[in-house]
BATOR-741527 format. One record per residue (C-alpha): residue in three letters; x negated, y negated, z. Coordinates in nm, 3 decimals. Layout:
REM BATOR-741527
+------+---------+---------+---------+
| resn |       u |       v |       w |
+------+---------+---------+---------+
|  ALA |       X |       Y |       Z |
...
+------+---------+---------+---------+
REM end
This chain:
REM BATOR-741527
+------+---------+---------+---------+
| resn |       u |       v |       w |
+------+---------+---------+---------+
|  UNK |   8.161 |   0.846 |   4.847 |
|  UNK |   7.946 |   0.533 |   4.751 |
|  UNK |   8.098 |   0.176 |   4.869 |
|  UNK |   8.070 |  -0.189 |   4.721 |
|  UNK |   8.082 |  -0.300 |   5.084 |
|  UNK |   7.730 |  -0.435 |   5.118 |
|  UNK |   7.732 |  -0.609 |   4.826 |
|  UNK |   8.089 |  -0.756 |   4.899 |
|  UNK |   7.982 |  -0.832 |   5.235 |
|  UNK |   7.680 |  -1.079 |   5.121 |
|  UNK |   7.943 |  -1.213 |   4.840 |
|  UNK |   8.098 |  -1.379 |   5.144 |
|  UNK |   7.824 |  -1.477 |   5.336 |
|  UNK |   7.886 |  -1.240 |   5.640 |
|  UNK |   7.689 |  -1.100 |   5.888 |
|  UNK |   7.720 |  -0.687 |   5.922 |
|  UNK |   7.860 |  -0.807 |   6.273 |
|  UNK |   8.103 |  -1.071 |   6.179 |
|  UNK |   8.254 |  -0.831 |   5.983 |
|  UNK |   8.298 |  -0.563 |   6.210 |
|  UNK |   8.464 |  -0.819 |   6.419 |
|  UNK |   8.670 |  -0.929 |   6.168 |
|  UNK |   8.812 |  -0.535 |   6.142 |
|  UNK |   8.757 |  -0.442 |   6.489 |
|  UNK |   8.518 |  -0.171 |   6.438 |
|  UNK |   8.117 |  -0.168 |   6.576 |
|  UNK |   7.851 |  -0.296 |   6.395 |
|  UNK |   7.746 |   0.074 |   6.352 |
|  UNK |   8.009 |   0.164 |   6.153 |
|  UNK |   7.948 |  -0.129 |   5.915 |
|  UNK |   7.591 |   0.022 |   5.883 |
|  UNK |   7.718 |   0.341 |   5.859 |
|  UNK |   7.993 |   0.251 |   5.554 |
|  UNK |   7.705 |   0.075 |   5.380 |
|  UNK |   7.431 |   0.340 |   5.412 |
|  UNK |   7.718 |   0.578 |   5.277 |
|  UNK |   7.664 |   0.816 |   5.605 |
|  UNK |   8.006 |   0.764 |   5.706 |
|  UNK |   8.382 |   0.761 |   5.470 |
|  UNK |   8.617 |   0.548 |   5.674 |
|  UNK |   8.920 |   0.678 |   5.773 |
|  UNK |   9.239 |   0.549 |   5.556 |
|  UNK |   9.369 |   0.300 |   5.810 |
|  UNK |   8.994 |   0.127 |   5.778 |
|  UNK |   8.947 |   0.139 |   5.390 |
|  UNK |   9.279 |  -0.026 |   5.352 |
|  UNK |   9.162 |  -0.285 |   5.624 |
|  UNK |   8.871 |  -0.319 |   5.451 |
|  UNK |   9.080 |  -0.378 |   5.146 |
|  UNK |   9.299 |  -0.622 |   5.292 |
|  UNK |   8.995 |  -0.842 |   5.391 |
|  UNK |   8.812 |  -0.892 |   5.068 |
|  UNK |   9.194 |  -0.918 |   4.909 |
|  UNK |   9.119 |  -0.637 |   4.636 |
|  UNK |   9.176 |  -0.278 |   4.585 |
|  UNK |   9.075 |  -0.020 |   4.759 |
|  UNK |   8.956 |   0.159 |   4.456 |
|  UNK |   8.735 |  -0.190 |   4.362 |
|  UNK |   8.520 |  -0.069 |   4.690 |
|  UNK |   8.519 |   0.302 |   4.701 |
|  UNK |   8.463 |   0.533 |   4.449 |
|  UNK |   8.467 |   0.894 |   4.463 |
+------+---------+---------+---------+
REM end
């Protein structure tokens, strides 16, 4: 699965850990999300989408 989260990520100026602590996750995980080693689970991808305010499909594709 390859993710806009990087990319949305420096759109708002945040730091890899600001954002994890924004969605109460590790800093890893960010990492992990970015470097497309990990697929969030559900619950996260629609926190994720909640966040940026757009759809979850706008960040993940398939």
């Amino acid at each position: 699965m390859e993710n806009k989260l990087k990319e949305l990520r420096r759109e708002y100026n945040l730091t890899q850990e600001e954002l994890a602590r924004a969605l109460g996750v590790t800093r890893q995980t960010i990492i992990a999300i970015e470097n497309n080693k990990y697929d969030p689970t559900l619950r996260l991808a629609f926190k994720i989408s909640n966040f940026f305010k757009r759809p979850v499909e706008d960040i993940f594709k398939i």
